[in-house]
KEMAR-740963 format. One record per residue (C-alpha): residue in three letters; x, y, z; chain; residue number from 1. Coordinates in pm, 1 decimal. Example, Ala and Ser with C-alpha at 12.3 -4.5 7.8 and 13.67 -1.06 7.14 Angstrom:
BEGIN
+--------+----------+----------+----------+------+------+
| kolvex |        u |        v |        w | tiza | senu |
+--------+----------+----------+----------+------+------+
|    ALA |   1230.0 |   -450.0 |    780.0 |    A |    1 |
|    SER |   1367.0 |   -106.0 |    714.0 |    A |    2 |
+--------+----------+----------+----------+------+------+
REM end
This chain:
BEGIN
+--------+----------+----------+----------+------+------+
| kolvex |        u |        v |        w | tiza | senu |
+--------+----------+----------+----------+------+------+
|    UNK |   5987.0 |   2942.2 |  14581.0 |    A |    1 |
|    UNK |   6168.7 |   2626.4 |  14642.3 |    A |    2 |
|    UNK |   6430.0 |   2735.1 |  14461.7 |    A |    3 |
|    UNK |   6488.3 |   2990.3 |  14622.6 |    A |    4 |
|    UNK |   6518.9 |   2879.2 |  14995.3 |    A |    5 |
|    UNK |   6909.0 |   2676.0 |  14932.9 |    A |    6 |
|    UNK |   7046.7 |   2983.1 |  14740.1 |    A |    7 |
|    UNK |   6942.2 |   3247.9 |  14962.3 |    A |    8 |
|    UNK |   7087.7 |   3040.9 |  15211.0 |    A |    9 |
|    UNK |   7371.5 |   2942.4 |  15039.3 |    A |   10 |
|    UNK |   7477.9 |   3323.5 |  14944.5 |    A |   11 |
|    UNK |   7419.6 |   3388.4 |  15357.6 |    A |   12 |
|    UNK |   7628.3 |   3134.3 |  15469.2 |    A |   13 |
|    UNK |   7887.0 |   3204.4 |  15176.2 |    A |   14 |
|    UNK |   7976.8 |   3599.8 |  15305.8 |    A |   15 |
|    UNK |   8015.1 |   3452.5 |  15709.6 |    A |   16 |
|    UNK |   8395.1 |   3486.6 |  15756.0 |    A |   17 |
|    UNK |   8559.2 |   3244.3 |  16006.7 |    A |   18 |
|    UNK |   8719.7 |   3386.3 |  16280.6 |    A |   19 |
|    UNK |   9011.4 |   3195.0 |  16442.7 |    A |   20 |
|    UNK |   9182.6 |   3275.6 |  16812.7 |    A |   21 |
|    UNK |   9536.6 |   3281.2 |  16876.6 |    A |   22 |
|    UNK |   9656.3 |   3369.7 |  17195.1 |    A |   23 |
|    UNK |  10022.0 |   3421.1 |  17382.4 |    A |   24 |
|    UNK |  10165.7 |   3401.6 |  17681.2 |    A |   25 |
|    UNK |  10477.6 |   3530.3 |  17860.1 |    A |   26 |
|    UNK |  10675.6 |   3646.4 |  18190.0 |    A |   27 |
|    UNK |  10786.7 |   3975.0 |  18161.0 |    A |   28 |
|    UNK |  11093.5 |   4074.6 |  18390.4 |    A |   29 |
|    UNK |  11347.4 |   4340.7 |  18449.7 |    A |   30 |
|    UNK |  11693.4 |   4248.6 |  18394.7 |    A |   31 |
|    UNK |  11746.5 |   4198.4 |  18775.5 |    A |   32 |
|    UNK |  11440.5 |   4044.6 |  18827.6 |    A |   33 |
|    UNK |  11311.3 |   4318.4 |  19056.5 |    A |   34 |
|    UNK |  10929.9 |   4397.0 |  18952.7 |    A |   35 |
|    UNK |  10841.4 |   4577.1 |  18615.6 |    A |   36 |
|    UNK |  10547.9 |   4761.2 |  18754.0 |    A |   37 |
|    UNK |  10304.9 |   4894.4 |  18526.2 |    A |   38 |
|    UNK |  10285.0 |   4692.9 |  18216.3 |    A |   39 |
|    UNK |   9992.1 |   4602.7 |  17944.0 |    A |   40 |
|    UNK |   9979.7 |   4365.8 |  17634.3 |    A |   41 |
|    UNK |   9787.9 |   4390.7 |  17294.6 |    A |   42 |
|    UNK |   9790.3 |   4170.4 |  17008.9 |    A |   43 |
|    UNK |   9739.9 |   4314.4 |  16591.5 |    A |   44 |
|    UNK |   9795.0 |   4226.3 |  16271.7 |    A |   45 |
|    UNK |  10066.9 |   4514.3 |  16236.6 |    A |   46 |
|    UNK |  10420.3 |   4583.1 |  16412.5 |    A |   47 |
|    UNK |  10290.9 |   4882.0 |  16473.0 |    A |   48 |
|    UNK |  10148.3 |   4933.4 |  16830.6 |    A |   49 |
|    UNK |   9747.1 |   4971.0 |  16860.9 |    A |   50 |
|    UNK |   9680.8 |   5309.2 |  16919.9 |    A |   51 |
|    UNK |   9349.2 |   5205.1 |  17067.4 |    A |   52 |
|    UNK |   9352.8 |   5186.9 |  17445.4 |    A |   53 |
|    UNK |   9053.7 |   4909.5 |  17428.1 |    A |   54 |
|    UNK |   9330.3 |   4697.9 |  17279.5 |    A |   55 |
|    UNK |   9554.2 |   4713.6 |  17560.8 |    A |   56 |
|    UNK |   9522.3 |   4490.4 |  17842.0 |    A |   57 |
|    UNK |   9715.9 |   4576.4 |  18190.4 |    A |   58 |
|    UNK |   9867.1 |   4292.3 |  18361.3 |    A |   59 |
|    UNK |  10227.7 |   4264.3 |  18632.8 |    A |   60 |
|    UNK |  10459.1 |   3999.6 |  18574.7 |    A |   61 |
|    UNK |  10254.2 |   3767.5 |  18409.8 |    A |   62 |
|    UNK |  10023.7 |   3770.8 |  18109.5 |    A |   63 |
|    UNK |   9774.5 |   3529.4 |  17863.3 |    A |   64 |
|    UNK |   9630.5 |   3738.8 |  17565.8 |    A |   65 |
|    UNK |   9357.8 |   3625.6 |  17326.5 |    A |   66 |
|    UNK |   9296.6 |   3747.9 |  16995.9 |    A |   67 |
|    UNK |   9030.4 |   3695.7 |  16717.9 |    A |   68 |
|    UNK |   9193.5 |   3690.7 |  16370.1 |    A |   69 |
|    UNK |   8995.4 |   3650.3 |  16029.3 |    A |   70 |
|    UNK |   9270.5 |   3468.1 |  15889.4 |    A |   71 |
|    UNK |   9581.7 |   3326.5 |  15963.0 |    A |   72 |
|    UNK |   9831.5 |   3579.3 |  15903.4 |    A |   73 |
|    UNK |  10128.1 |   3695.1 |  16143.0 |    A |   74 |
|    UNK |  10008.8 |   3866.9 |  16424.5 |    A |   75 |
|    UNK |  10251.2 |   4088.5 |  16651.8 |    A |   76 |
|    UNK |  10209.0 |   4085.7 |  17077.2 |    A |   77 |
|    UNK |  10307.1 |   4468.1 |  17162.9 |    A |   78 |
|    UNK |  10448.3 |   4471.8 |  17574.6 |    A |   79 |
|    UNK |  10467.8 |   4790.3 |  17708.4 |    A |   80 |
|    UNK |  10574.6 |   4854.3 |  18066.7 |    A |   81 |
|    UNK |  10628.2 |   5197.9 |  18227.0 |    A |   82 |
|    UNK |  11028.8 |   5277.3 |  18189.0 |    A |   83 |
|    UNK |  11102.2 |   5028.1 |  17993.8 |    A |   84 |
|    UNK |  11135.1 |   4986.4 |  17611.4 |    A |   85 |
|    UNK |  10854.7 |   4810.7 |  17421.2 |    A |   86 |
|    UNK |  10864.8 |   4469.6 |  17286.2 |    A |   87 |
|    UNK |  10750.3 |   4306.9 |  16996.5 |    A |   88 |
|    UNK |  10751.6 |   3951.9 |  16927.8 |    A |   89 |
|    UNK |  10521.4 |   3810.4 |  16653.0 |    A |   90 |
|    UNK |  10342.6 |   3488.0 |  16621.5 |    A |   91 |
|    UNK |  10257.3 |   3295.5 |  16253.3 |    A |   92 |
|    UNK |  10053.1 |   2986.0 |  16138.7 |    A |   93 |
|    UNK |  10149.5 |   2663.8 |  15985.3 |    A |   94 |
|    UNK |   9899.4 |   2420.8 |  15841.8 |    A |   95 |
|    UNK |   9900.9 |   2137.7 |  15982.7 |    A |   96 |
|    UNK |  10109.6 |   2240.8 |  16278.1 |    A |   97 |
|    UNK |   9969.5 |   2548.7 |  16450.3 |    A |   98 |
|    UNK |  10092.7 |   2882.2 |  16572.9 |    A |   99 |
|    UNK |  10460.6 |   2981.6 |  16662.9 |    A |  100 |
|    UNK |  10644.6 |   3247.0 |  16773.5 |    A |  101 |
|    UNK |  11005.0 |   3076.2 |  16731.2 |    A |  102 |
|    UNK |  10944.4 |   2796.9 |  16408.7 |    A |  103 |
|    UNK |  11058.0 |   2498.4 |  16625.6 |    A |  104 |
|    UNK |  10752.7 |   2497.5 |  16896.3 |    A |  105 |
|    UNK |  10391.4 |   2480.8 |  16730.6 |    A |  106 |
|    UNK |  10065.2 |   2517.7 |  16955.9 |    A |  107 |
|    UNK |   9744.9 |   2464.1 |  16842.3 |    A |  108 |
|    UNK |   9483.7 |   2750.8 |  16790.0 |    A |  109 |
|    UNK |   9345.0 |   2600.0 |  17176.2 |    A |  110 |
|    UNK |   9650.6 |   2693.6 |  17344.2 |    A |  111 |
|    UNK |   9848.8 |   2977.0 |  17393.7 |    A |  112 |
|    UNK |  10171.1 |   3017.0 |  17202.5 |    A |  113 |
|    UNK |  10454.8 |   3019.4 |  17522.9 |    A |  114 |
|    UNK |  10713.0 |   3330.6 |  17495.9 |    A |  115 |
|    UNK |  10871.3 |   3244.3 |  17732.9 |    A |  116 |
|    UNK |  11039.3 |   3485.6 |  17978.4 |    A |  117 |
|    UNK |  11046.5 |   3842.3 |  17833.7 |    A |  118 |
|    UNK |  11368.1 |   4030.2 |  17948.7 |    A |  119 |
|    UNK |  11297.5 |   4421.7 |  17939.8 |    A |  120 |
|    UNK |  11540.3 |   4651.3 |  17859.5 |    A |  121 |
|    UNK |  11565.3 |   5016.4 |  17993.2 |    A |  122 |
|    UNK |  11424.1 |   5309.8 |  17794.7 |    A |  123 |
|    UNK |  11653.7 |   5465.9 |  17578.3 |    A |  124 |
|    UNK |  11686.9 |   5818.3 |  17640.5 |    A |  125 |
|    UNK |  11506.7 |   6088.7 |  17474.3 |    A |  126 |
|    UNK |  11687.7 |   6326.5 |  17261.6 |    A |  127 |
|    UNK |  11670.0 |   6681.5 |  17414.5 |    A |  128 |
|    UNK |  11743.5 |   6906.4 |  17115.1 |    A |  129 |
|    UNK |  12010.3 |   7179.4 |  17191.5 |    A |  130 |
|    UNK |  11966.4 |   7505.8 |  17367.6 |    A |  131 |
|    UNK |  12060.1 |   7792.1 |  17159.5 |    A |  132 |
|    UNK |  12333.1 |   7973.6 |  17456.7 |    A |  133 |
|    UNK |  12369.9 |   8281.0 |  17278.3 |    A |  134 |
|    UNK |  12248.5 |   8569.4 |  17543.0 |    A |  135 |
+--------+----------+----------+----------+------+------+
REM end
């Protein structure tokens, strides 16, 4: 029975998987600084935008997302403000020297990696596919 006790403990604590937090923040704008309006932020571990609305967060002008990660691999903020086009900007780890979302600034996994100020740009238009004008 002795025996037993450190390797069922050892094969518990062996399958826990770490979980590590990296978080962003940013300004988002319009190009003449006038108010974006609607906007939210999500954070995954794919350039692809969450489809998920419990990944979104809503914020104006300002925002500070957190994100739990399993690992460190790259992981991509999504911005998407009402009649605007999205942005994507994504973050990676360094050992030794944190997270970045440039390679020259590093932050470690306690503070947010800065974006900056995000400039949007408008929406590009949607295709409208030709009318047949034959009556």
């Amino acid at each position: 029975m002795n025996k037993l006790v450190p390797l069922i403990l050892g094969l518990a604590l062996g399958s826990v998987q770490a979980d590590f937090s990296v978080s962003a923040k940013a300004n988002v704008i319009a190009p003449d600084h006038r108010p974006t309006g609607r906007c939210a932020v999500a954070m995954a571990g794919s350039k692809e935008p969450p489809r998920e609305a419990s990944w979104w967060t809503d914020f104006r002008g300002h925002f500070t997302k957190w994100q739990l990660t399993s690992r460190y691999q790259p992981m991509y903020v999504h911005v998407r403000c009402q009649g605007w086009r999205p942005v994507v900007r994504m973050l990676f780890y360094r050992p030794g020297r944190g997270w970045s979302g440039d390679s020259v600034t590093f932050f470690p996994g306690s503070k947010p990696v800065d974006l900056g100020t995000i400039t949007l740009e408008p929406a590009r238009p949607t295709s409208i596919p030709p009318t047949s004008l034959s009556d």
